[in-house]
C-alpha positions as CSV (number, residue, x, y, z in Angstrom):
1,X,0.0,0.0,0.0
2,X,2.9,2.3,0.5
3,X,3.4,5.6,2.8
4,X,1.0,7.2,4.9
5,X,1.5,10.6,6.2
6,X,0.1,12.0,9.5
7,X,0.7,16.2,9.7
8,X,-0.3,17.8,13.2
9,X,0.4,20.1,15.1
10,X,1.3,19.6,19.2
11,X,2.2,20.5,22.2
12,X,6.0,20.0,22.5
13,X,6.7,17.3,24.9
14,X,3.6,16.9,25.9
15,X,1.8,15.1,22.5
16,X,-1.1,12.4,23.6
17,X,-2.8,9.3,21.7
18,X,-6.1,11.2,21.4
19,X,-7.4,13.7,18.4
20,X,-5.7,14.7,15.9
21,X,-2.6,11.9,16.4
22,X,-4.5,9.0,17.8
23,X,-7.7,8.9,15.3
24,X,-5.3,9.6,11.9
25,X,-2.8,6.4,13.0
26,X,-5.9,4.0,14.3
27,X,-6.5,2.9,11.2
28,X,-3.2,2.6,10.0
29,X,-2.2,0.0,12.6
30,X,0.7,1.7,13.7
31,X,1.8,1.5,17.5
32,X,0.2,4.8,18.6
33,X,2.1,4.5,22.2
34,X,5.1,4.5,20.6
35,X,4.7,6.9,18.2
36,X,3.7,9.3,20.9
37,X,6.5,8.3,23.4
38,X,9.1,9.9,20.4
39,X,7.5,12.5,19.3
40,X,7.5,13.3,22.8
41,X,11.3,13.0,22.9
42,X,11.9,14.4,19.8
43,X,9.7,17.9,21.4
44,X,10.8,18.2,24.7
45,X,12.9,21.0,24.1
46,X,9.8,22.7,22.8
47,X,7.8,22.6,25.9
48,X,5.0,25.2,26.0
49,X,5.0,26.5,22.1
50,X,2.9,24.3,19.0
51,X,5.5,22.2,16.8
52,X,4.7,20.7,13.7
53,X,5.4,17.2,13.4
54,X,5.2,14.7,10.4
55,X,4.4,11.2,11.0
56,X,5.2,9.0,7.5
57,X,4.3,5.4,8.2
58,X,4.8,2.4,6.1
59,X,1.9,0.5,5.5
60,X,2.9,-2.5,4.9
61,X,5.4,-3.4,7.1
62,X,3.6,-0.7,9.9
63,X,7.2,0.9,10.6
64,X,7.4,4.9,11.1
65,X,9.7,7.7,10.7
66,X,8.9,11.3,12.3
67,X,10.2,14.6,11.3
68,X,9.8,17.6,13.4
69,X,9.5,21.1,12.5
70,X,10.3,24.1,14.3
71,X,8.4,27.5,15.7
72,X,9.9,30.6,14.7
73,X,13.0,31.8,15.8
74,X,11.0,34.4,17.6
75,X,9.2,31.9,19.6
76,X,12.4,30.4,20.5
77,X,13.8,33.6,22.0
78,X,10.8,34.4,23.8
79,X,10.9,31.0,25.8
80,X,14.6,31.5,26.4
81,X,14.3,35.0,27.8
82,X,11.3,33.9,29.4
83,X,8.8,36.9,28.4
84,X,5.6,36.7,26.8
85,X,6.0,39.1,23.3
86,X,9.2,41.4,22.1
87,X,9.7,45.1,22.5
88,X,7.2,47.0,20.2
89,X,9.9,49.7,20.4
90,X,13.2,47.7,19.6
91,X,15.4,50.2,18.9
92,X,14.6,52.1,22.7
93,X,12.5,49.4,24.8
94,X,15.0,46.4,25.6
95,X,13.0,43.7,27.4
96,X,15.3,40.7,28.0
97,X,19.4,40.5,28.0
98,X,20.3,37.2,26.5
99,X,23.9,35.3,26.7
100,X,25.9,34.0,23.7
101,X,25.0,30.5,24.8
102,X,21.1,31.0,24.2
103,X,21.5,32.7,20.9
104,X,23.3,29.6,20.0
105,X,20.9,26.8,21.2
106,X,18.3,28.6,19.1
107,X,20.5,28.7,15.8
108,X,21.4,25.2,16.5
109,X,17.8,24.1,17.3
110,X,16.8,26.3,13.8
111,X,19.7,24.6,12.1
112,X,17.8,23.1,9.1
113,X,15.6,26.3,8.7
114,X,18.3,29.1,8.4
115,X,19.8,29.9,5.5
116,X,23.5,30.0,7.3
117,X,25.7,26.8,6.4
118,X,28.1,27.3,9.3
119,X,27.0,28.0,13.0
120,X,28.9,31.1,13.1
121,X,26.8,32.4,10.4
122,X,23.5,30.9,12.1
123,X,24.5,32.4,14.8
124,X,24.5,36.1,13.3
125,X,20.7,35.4,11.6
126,X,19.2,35.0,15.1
127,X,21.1,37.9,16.5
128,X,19.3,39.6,13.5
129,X,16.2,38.4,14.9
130,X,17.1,39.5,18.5
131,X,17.7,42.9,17.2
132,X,13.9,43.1,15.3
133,X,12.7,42.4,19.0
134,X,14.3,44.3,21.4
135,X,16.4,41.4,23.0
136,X,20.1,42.7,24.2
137,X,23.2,39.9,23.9
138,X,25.6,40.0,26.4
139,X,24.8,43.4,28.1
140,X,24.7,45.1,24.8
141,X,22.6,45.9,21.6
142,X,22.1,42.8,19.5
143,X,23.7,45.6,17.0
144,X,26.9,45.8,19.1
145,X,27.1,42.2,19.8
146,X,26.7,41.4,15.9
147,X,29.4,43.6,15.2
148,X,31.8,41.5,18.2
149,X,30.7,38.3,16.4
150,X,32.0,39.7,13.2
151,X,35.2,40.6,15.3
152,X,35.8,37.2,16.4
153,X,34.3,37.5,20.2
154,X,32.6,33.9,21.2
155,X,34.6,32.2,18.7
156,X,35.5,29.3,21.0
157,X,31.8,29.2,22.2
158,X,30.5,29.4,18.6
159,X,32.7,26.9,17.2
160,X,32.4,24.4,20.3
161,X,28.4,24.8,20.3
162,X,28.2,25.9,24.1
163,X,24.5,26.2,25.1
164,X,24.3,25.9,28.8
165,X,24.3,28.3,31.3
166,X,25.9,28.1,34.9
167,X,23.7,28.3,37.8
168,X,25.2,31.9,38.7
169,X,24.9,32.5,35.2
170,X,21.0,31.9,35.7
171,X,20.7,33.6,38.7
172,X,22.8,37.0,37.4
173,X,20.3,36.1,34.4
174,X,17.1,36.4,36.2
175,X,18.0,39.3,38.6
176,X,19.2,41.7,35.3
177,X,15.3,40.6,34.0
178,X,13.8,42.2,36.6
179,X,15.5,45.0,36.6
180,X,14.5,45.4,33.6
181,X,11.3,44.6,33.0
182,X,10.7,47.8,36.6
183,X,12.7,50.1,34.2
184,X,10.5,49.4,31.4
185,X,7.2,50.1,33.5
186,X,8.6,53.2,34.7
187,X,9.6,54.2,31.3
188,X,5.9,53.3,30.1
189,X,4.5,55.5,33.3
190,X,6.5,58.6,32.5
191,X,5.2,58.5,28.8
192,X,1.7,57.9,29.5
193,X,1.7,60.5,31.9
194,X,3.2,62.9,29.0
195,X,0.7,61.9,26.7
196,X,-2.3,62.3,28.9
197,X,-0.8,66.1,29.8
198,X,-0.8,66.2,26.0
199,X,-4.3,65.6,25.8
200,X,-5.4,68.0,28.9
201,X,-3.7,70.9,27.5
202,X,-4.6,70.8,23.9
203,X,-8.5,69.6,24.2
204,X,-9.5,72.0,21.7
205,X,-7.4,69.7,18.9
206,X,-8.8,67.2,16.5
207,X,-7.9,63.8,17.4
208,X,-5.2,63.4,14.0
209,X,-3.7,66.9,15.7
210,X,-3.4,64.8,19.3
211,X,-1.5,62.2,17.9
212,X,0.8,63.8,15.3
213,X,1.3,66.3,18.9
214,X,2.0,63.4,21.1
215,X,4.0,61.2,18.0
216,X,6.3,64.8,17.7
217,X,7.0,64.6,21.5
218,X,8.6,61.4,21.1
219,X,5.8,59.0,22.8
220,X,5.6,55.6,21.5
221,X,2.4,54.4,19.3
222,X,1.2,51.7,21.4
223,X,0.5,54.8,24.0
224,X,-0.7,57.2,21.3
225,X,-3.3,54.6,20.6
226,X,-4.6,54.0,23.6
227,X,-4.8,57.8,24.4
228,X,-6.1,59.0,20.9
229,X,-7.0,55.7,19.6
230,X,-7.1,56.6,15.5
231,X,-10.0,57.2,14.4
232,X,-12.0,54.6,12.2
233,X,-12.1,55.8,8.2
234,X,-16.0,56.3,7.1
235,X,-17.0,54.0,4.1
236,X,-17.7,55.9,0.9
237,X,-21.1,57.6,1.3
238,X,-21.8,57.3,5.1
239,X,-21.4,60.9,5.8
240,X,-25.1,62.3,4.8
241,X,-27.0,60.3,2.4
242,X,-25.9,56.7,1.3
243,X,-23.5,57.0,-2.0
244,X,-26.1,56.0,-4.5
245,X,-28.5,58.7,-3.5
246,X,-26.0,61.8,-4.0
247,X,-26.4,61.8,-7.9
248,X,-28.4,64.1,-9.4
């Protein structure tokens, strides 16, 4: 009869025999424990994000293979710096500070997606990535630490595939996140309180002349919108009579 393949989509580490794995493979008479058991083992470093996996079964001889996909490098960052969604100002809002070691367990874990043929140069694409989501490397812009890559900094770590942290690595880690993440509130408070002075003193403006005001004084978009959320664009004949009924 030939192949049969199985696509779904789990939770890693955690994949069980019932829908969508266990019905697709029931009639196949596959081993459905077993499959589960290494797809399990295959997703464990993927614990709390969807992976994709591919189960290709023979149906004659009811033997398997399973190939697993990958999330996105972003998703892969956010479990390693352990915060729910990147900077939506990445060039002045820095919400995690990553080591060497994590940016390469994600380019090794994204090996066969990245279009880099060496580590080193895997290792530079999720920097990239870093960058595009407001993750610092090593106590400095992902910017700055692409540019020490380039230089030759981490080259032992790089080359020898390091990916674990120490203990007081994890602890320094975690201490620095916090830090953080109280700077980050108080930088949000200070603009928020800008932007609603904004809005007290100049009641009299439209709401376009609010926001290009607040934009001008430097406050971020995610506040202008939730002070002077933009307004919604009228369809084409709403204002007075309906479109059809304006000819003459």
């Amino acid at each position: 009869m030939g192949n049969e393949v199985v696509e779904a989509l789990v939770n890693g580490g955690k994949a069980t025999a019932g829908p969508p794995i266990g019905p697709a493979l029931g009639p196949l008479g596959v081993n459905i424990g077993e499959v589960i058991s290494q797809i399990n083992s295959k997703t464990k470093d993927f614990v709390g994000m969807s992976v994709p996996v591919k189960i290709i079964v023979n149906t004659d001889d009811k033997s398997f293979k399973i190939t697993v996909g990958t999330p996105p490098t972003s998703q892969l960052l956010i479990k390693e710096a352990k915060i729910k969604k990147g900077s939506s100002n990445p060039k002045t809002d820095f919400v995690a500070d990553l080591k060497i070691e994590q940016v390469i367990k994600v380019s090794k874990m994204k090996e066969d997606a990245l279009l880099g043929k060496e580590n080193y140069h895997r290792v530079r694409e999720v920097l990239g990535t870093c960058q595009s989501m407001g993750l610092m490397v090593e106590g400095k812009t992902a910017a700055e630490t692409l540019v020490d890559v380039k230089n030759g900094a981490f080259k032992n770590k790089i080359d020898s595939g390091k990916t674990e942290l120490t203990a007081e690595e994890i602890k320094e880690q975690a201490a620095e996140q916090v830090k953080m993440q109280e700077e980050l509130k108080e930088r949000r408070d200070e603009f928020l309180a800008s932007a609603k002075e904004i809005l007290a003193q100049n009641g009299s403006m439209s709401n376009k002349e609010l926001r290009t005001t607040m934009t001008e004084a430097g406050i971020p978009m995610e506040i202008v919108n939730e002070i002077a959320p933009e307004e919604e664009k009228k369809a084409e004949g709403e204002e007075g009579k309906p479109a059809e009924e304006k000819k003459e």
